[in-house]
PAZAPA-4460 file (N, C-alpha, C; in steps of 0.05 Angstrom, whole numbers, plus 32768, in hexadecimal, padded with zeros to 4 digits):
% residues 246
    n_x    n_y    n_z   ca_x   ca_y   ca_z    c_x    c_y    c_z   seq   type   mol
   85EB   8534   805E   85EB   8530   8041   85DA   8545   8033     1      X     A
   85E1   8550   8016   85DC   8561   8013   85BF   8555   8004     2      X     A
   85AC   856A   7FFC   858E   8560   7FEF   858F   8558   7FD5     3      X     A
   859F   855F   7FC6   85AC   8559   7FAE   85BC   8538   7FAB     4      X     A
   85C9   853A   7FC1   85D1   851E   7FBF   85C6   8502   7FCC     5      X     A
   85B1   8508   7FDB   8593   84F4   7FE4   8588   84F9   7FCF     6      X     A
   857E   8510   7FBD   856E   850C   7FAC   8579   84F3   7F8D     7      X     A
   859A   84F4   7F85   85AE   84E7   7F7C   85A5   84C8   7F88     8      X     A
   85AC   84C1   7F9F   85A9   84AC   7FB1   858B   849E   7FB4     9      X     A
   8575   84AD   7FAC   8563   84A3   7FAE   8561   849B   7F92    10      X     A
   8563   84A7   7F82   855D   84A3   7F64   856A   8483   7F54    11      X     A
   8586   847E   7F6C   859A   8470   7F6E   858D   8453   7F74    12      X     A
   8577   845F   7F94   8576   843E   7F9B   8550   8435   7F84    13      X     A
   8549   844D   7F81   8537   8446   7F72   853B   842E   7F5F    14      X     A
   854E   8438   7F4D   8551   842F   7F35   855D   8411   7F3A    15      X     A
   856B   840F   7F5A   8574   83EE   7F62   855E   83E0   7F61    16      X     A
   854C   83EB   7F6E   8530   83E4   7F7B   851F   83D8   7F5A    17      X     A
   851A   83E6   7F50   8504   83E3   7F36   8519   83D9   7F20    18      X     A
   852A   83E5   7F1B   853C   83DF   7EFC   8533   83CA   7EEB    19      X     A
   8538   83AB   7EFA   8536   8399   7EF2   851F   8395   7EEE    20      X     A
   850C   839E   7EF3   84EF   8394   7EEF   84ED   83A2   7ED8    21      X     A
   84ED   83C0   7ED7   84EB   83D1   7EC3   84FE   83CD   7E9F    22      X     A
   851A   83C2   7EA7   8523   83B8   7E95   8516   83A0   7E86    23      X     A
   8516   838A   7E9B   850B   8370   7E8D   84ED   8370   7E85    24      X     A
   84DD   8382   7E8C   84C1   8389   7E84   84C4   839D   7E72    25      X     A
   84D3   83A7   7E6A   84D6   83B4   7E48   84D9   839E   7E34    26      X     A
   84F1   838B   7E40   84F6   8379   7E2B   84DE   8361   7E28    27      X     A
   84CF   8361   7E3F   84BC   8349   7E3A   84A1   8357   7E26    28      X     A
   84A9   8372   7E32   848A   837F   7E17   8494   837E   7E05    29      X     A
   84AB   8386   7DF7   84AF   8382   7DE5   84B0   8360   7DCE    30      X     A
   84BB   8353   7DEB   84BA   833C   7DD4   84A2   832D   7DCF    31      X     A
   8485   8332   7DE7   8470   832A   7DE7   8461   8338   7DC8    32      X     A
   8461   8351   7DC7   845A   8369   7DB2   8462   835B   7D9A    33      X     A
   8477   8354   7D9B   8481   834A   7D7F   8473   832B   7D77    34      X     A
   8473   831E   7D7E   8468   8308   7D8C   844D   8300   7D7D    35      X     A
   8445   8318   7D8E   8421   8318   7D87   8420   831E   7D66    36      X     A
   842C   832D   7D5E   842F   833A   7D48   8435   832A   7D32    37      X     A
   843D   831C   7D3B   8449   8302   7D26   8432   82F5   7D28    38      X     A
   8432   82E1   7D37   840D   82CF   7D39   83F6   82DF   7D2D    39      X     A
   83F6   82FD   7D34   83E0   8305   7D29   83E0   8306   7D0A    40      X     A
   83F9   8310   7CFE   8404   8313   7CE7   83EF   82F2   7CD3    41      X     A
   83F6   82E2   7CDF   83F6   82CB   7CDD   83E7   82BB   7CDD    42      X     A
   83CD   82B9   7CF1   83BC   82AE   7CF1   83AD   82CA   7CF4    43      X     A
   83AB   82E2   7CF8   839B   82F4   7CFC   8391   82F6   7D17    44      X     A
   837C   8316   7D24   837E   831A   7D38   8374   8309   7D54    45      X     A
   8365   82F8   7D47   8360   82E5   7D5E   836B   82D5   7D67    46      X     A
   8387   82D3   7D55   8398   82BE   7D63   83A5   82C5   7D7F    47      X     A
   83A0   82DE   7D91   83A2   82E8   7DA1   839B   82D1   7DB3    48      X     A
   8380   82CD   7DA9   836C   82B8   7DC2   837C   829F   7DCB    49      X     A
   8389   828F   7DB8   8396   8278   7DBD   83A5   827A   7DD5    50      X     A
   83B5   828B   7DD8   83BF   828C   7DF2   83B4   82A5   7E01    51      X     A
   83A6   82B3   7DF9   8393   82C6   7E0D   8381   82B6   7E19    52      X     A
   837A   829F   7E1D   8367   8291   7E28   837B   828C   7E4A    53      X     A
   838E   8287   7E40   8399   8281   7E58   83AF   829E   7E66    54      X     A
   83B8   82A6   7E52   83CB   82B9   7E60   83C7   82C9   7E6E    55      X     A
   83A8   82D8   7E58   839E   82EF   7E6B   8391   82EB   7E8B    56      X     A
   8387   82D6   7E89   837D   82CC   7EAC   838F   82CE   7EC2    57      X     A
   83A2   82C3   7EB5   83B9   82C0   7EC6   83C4   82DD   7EC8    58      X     A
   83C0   82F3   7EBB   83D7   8307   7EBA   83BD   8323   7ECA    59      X     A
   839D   8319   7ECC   8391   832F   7ECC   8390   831D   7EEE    60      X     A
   839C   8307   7EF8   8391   82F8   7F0D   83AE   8303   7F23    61      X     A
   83BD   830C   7F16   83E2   8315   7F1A   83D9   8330   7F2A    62      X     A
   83CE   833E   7F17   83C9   835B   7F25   83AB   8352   7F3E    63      X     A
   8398   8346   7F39   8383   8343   7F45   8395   8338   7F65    64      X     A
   83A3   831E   7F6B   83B1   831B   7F81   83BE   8331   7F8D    65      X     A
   83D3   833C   7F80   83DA   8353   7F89   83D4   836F   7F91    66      X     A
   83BE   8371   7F8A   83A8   838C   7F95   839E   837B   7FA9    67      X     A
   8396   8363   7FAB   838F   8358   7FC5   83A0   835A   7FE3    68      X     A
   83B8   8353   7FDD   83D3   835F   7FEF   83DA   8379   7FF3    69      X     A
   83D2   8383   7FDF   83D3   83A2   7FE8   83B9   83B2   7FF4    70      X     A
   83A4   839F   7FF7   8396   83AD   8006   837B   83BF   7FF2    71      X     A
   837D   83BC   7FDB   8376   83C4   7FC9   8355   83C0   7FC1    72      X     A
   833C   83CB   7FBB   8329   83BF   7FC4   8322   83BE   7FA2    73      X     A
   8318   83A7   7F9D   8310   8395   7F87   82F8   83A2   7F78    74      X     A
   82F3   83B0   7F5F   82DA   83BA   7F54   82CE   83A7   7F46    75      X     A
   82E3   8397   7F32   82D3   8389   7F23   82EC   837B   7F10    76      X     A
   82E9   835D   7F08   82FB   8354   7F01   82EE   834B   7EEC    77      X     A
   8305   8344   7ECE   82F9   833E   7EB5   831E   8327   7EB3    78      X     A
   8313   8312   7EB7   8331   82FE   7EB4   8336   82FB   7E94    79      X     A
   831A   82F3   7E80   8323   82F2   7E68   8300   82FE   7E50    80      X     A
   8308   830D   7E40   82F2   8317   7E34   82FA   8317   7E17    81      X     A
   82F4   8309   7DF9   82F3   8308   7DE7   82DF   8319   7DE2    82      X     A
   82E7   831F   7DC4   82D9   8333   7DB5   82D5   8354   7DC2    83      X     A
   82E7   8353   7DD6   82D8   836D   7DDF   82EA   8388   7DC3    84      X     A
   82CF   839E   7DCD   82DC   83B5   7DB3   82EE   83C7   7DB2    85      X     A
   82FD   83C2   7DCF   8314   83D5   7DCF   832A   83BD   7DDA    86      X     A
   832A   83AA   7DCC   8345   839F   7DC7   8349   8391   7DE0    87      X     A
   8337   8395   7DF8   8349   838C   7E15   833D   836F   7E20    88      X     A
   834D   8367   7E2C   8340   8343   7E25   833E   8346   7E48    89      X     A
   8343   8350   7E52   833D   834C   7E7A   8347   8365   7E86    90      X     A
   8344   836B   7EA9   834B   8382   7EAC   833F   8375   7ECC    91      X     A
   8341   838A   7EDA   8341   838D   7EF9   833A   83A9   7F08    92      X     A
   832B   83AB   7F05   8322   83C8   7F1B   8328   83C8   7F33    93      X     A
   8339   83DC   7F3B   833C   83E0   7F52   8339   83FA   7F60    94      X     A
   8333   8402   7F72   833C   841B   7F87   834B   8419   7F9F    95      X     A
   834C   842D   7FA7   8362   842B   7FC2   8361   8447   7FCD    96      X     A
   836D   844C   7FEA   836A   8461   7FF0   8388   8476   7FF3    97      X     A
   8382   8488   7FE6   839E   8497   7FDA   83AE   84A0   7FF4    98      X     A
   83A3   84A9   800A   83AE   84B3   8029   83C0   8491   8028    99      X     A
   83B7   847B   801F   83C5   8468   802F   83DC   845E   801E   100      X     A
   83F7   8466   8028   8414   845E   801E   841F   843D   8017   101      X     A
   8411   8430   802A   840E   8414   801A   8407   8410   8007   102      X     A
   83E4   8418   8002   83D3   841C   7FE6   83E3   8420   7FD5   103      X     A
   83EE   8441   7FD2   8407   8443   7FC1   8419   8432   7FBE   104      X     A
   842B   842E   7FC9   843A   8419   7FBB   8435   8402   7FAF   105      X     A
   841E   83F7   7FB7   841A   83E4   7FB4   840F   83E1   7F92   106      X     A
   840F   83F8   7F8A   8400   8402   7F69   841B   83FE   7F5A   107      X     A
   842F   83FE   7F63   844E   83FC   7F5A   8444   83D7   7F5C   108      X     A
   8442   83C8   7F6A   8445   83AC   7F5C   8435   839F   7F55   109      X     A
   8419   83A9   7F5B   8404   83AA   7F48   8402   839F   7F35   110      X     A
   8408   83BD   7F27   841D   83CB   7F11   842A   83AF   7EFF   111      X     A
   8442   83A9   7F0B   8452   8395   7F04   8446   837A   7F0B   112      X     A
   8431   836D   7F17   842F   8352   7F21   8429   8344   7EFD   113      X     A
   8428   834C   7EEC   8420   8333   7EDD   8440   832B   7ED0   114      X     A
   8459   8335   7ECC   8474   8331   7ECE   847F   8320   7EE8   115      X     A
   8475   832C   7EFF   8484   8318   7F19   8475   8303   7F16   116      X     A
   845E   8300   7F1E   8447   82E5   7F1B   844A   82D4   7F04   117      X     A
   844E   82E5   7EF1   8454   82CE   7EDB   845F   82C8   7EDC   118      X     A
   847C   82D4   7ED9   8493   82BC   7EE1   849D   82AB   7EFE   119      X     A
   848F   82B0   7F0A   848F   829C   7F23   8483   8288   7F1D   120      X     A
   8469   828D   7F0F   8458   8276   7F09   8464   8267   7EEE   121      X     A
   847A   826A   7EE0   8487   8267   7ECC   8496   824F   7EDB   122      X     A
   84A7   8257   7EF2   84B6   824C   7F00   84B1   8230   7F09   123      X     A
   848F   8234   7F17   8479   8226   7F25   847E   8203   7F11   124      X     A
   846F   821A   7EFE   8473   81FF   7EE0   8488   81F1   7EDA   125      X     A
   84A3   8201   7EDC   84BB   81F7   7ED7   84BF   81D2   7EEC   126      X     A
   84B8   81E1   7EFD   84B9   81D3   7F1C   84A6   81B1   7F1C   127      X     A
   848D   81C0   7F0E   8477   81A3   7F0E   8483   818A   7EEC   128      X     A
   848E   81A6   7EDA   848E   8193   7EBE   84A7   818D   7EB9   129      X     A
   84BF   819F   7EC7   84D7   819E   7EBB   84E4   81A3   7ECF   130      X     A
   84F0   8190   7EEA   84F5   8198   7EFF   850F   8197   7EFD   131      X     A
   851F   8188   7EEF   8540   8191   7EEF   8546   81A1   7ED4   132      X     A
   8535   81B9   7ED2   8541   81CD   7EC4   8547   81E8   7ED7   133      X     A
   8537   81DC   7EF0   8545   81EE   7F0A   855F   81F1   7F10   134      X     A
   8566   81DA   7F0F   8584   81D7   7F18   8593   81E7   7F0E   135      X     A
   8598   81F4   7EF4   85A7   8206   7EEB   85A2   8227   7EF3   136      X     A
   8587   8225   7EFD   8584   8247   7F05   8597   8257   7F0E   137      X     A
   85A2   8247   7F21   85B4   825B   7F33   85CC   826B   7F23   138      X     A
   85D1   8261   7F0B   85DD   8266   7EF9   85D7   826D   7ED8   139      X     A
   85C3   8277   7EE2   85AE   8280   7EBF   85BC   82A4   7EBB   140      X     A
   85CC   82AB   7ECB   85DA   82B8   7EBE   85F6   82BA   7EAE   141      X     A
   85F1   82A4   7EB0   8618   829A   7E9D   8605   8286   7E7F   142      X     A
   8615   8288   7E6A   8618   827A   7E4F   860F   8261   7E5F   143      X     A
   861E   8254   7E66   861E   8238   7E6D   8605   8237   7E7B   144      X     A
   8605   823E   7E97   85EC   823B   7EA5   85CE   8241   7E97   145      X     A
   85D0   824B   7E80   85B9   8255   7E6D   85B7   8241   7E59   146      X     A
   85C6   8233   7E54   85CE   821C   7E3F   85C3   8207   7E45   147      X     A
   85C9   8204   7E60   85C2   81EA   7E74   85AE   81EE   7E77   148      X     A
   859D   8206   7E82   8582   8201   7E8B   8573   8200   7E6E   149      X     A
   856F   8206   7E58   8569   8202   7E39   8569   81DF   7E37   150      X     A
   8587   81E2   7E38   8588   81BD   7E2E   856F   81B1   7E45   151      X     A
   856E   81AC   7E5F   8556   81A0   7E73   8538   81A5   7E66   152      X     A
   853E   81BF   7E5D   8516   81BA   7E5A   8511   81B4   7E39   153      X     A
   8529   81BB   7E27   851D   81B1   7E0C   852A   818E   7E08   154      X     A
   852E   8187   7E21   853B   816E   7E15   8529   8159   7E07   155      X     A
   8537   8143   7DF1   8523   8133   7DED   8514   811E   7DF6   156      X     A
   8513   811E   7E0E   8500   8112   7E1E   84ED   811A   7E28   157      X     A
   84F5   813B   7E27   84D7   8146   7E34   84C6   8149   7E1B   158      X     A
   84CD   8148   7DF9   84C3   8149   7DF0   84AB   8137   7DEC   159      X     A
   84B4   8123   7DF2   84A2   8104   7DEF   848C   8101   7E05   160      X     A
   848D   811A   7E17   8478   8111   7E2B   8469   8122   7E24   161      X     A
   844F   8125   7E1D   8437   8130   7E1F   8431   8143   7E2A   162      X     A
   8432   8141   7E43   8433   815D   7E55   843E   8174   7E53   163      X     A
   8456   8172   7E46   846E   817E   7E44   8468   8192   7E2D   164      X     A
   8451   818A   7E18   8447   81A0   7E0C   8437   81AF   7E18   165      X     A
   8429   81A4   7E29   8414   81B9   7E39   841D   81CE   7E45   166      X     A
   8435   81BF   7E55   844D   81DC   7E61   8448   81E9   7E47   167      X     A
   845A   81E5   7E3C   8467   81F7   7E18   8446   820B   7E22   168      X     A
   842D   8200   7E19   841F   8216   7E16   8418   8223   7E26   169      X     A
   841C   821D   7E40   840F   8234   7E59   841E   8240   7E5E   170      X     A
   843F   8239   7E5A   8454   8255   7E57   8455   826C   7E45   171      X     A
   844B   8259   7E28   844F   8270   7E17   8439   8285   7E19   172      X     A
   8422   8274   7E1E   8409   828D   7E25   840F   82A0   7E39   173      X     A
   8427   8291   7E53   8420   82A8   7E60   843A   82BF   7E56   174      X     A
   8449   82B8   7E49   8463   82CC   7E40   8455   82DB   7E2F   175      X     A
   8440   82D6   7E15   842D   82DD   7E0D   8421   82F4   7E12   176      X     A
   841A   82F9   7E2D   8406   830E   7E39   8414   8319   7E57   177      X     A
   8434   830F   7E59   8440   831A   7E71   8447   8331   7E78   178      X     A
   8440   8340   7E5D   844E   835D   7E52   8434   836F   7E65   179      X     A
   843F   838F   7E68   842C   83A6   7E76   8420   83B4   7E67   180      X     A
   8402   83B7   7E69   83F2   83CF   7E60   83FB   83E4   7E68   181      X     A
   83E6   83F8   7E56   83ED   8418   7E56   83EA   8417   7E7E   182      X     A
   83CE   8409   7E7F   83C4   8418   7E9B   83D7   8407   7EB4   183      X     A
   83E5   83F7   7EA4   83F3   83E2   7EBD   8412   83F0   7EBC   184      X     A
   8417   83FB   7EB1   842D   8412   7EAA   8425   842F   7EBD   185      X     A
   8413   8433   7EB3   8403   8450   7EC7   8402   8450   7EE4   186      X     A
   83FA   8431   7EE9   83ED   8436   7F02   840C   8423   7F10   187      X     A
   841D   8411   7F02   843C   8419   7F17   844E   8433   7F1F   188      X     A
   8446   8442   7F03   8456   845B   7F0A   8447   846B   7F21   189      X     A
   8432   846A   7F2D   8427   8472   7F39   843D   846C   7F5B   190      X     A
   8444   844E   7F57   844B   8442   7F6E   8468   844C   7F74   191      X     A
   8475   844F   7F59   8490   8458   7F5A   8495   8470   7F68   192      X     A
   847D   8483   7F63   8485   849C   7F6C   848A   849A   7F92   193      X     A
   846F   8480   7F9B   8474   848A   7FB3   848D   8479   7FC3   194      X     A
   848D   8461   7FAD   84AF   8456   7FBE   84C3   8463   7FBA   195      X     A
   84BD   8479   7FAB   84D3   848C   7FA3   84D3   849F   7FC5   196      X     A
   84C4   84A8   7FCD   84C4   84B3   7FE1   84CC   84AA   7FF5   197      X     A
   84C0   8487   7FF6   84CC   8480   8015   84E8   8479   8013   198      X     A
   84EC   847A   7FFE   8515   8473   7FFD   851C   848F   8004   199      X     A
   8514   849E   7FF5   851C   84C2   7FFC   8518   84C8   801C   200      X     A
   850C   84B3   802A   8505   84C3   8048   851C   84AF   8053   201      X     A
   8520   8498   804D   852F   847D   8059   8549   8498   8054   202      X     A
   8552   84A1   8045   8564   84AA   8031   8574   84BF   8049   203      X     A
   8559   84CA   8050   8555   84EC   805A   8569   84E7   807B   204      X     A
   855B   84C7   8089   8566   84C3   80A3   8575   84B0   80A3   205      X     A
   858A   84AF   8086   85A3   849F   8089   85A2   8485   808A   206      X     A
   858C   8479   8085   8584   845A   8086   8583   844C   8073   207      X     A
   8595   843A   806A   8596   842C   804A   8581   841A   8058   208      X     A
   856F   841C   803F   855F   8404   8041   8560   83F8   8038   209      X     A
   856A   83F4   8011   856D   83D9   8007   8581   83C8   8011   210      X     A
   8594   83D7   801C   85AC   83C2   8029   8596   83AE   8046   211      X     A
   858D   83BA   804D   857A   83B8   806A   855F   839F   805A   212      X     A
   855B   83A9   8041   8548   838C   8036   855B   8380   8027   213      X     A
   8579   837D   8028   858A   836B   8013   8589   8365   7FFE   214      X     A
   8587   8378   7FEA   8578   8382   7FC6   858A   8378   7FBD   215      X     A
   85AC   8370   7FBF   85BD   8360   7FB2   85B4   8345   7FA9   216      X     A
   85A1   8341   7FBE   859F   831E   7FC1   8585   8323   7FAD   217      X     A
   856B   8339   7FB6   8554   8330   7FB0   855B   8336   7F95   218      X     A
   856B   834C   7F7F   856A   8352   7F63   8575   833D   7F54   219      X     A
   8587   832D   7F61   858D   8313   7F54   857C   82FD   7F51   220      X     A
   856E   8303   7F67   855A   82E7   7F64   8540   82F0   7F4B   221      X     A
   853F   830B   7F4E   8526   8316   7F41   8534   830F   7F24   222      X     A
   854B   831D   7F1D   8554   8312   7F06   8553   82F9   7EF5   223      X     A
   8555   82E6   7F0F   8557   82C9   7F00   853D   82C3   7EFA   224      X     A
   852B   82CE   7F06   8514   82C7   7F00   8504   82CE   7EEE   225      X     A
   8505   82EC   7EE8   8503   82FB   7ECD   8516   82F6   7EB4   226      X     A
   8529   82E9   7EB5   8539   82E2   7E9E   852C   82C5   7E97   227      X     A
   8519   82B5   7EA6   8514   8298   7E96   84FD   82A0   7E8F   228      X     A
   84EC   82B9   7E9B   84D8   82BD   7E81   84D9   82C6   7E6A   229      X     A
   84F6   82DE   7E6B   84FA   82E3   7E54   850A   82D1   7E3B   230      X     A
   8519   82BB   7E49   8520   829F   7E40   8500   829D   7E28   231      X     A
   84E5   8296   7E34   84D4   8288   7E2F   84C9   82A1   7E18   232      X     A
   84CC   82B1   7E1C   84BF   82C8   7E0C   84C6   82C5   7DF4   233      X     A
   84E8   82CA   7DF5   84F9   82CC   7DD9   84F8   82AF   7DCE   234      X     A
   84EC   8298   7DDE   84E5   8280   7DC5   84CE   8289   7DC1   235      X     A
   84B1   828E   7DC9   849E   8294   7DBB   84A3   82AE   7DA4   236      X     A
   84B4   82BA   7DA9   84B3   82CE   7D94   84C4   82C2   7D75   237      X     A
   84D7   82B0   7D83   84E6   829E   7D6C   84CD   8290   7D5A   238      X     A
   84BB   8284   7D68   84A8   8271   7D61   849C   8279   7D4C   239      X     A
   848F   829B   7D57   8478   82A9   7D50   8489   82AE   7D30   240      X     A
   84A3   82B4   7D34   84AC   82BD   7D17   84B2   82A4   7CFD   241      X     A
   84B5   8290   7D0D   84B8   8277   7CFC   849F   826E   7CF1   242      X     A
   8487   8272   7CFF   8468   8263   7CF3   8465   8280   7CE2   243      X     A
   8468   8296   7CE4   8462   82AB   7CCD   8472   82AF   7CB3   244      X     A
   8485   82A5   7CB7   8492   8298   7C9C   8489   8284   7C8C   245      X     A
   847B   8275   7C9F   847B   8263   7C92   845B   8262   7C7E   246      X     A
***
């Protein structure tokens, strides 16, 4: 095969590989961005805190686990910080050692853990507060199957139970703050470059590897799972625009 067309082919399985994360993490910054913007609009800039109390822990605790799995050695962790003067409410220091190709990659999900973690942990919730709104997942890519899983968790019975707001707010906080910083943006592209390589070498000695890790199966599942946070996003952003009207 010619270098031109592994280079084609790599670029190919890349984009199988990442797409969906990279797609549905544009749309979740965006609708978080807007979001905030509205609340702030609204109640002004500290309304951040209301759900930065909880989101950011959870989203600076996303990357903190995952530098743990990668091997990544811990400088100093900030889960939630009000008032600070450059705007940043938590963060995670890390280093690693650049010779090591794990390290690297591992800055690619890093990178991304407060999108996967959140919505797993989205899921988690689904599971303890709203357990037959599962049942429709398998099908949250059809009208219907998206209809159905809607009708389960806003029904009016879960309204009446108490708890059932508490969900409401530990989801929206964390859809809230699920979105990527400049440096959580920086430091995946870092990762991309080198899974970019090992597909280019898989590439080089004729060896599909996403067929070999079955990426049909895993991008669907990743999908379903990133589409009920962005489910949860686009009602907080509905929300955010209805209390600023008002």
């Amino acid at each position: 095969m010619r270098i031109e067309n592994i280079l084609l082919k790599t670029f190919v399985d890349l984009s199988w590989f990442i797409g969906v994360i990279v797609i549905i993490g544009l749309i979740l910054g965006f609708l978080r961005n807007k979001s905030m913007k509205n609340y702030q609009q609204k109640f002004g800039r500290k309304a951040i805190y209301v759900t930065g109390i909880v989101g950011v822990p959870i989203h600076e605790l996303s990357h903190l686990v995952m530098a743990k799995v990668f091997g990544h050695r811990i400088k100093e962790v900030k889960f939630f910080q009000a008032n600070n003067c450059d705007g940043n409410l938590g963060y995670v220091n890390h280093s690693y050692n650049p010779k090591n190709i794990y390290h690297q990659v591992g800055n690619f999900f890093i990178g991304i853990a407060p999108i996967i973690c959140g919505s797993l942990l989205i899921i988690l919730l689904l599971k303890i507060f709203v357990p037959a709104s599962l049942e429709s997942t398998n099908d949250l890519l059809s009208f219907n199957g998206l209809f159905i899983f809607l009708k389960n968790i806003f029904s009016l019975s879960n309204f009446k139970r108490p708890e059932f707001y508490l969900f409401l707010y530990i989801v929206f906080s964390i859809c809230s703050h699920i979105s990527l910083s400049k440096a959580d943006i920086k430091g995946a592209f870092i990762g991309v470059i080198f899974i970019f390589l090992i597909l280019f070498i898989f590439n080089i000695i004729n060896f599909n590897l996403l067929s070999y890790l079955n990426m049909v199966k895993y991008n669907l599942l990743l999908t379903n799972v990133l589409i009920i946070s962005v489910i949860f996003s686009s009602i907080n952003l509905l929300i955010s625009f209805i209390l600023k009207k008002i």
